[in-house]
C-alpha positions in Angstrom: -15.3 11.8 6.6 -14.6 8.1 5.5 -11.1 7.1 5.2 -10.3 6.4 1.8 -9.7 2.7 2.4 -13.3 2.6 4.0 -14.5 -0.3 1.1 -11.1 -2.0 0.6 -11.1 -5.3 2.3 -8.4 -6.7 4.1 -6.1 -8.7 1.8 -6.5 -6.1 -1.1 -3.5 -5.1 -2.6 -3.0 -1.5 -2.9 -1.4 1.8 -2.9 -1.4 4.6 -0.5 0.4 7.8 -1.1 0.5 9.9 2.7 2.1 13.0 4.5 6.0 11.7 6.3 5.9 13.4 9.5 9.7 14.4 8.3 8.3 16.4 5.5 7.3 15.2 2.1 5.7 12.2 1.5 6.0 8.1 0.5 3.7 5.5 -0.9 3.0 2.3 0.5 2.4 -0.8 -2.2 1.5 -4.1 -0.8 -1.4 -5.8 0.9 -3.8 -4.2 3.1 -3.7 -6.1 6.7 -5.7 -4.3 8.7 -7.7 -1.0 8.6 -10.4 1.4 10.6 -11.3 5.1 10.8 -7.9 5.8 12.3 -5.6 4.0 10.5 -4.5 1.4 7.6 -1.8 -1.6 7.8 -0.4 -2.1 4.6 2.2 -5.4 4.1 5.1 -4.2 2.1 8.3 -5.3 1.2 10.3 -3.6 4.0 8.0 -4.6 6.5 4.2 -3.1 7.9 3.8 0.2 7.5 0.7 2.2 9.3 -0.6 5.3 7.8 -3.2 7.6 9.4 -6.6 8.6 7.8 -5.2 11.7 8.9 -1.8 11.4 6.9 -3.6 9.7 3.9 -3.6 11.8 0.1 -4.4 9.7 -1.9 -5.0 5.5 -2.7 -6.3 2.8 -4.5 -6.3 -0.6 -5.3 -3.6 -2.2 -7.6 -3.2 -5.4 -9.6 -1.0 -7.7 -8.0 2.6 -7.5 -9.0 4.1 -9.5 -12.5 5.2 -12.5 -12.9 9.3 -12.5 -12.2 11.1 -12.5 -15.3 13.3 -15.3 -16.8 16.9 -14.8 -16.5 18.5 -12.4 -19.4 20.7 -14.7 -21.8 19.7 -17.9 -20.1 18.5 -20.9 -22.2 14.9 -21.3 -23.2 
C-alpha cells in the first residue's frame, strides 16, 4: 500500500494526523521535507517531526497559513 503522502512533493504544506506511540494521537502542520514508503518529514513550528507510513491516519495538503494580523487598537 502507498503511503498517503505518496503524490505530495517535497515543500508541500500539509497536515498529518498519526498514532503517538504514548497512546492517542497528534497532527503535524507545516511543510513536507522529506518523504518515502517508510516515513514523512514534516517542518513544524516546534521543530521536524517524522511520522511513519505505519503511524499515519489520515493527511492532506493545506493552504499555507494567513497573513499575521495588524495589531488590535493600533493606528491605521
Amino acid at each position: 500500500m502507498r503511503p498517503l503522502w505518496a503524490d505530495w512533493p517535497v515543500g508541500t504544506r500539509v497536515v498529518i494526523r498519526y498514532r503517538r506511540a504514548e497512546g492517542g494521537f497528534s497532527d503535524a502542520l507545516g511543510d513536507l521535507v522529506a518523504a518515502d514508503d517508510a516515513a514523512a518529514v514534516v517542518r513544524t513550528r516546534r521543530g521536524p517531526v517524522r511520522v511513519a507510513a505505519g503511524d499515519a491516519v489520515i493527511g492532506k495538503p493545506v493552504p499555507p497559513p494567513p497573513a499575521p494580523r495588524g495589531r488590535r487598537g493600533a493606528d491605521a
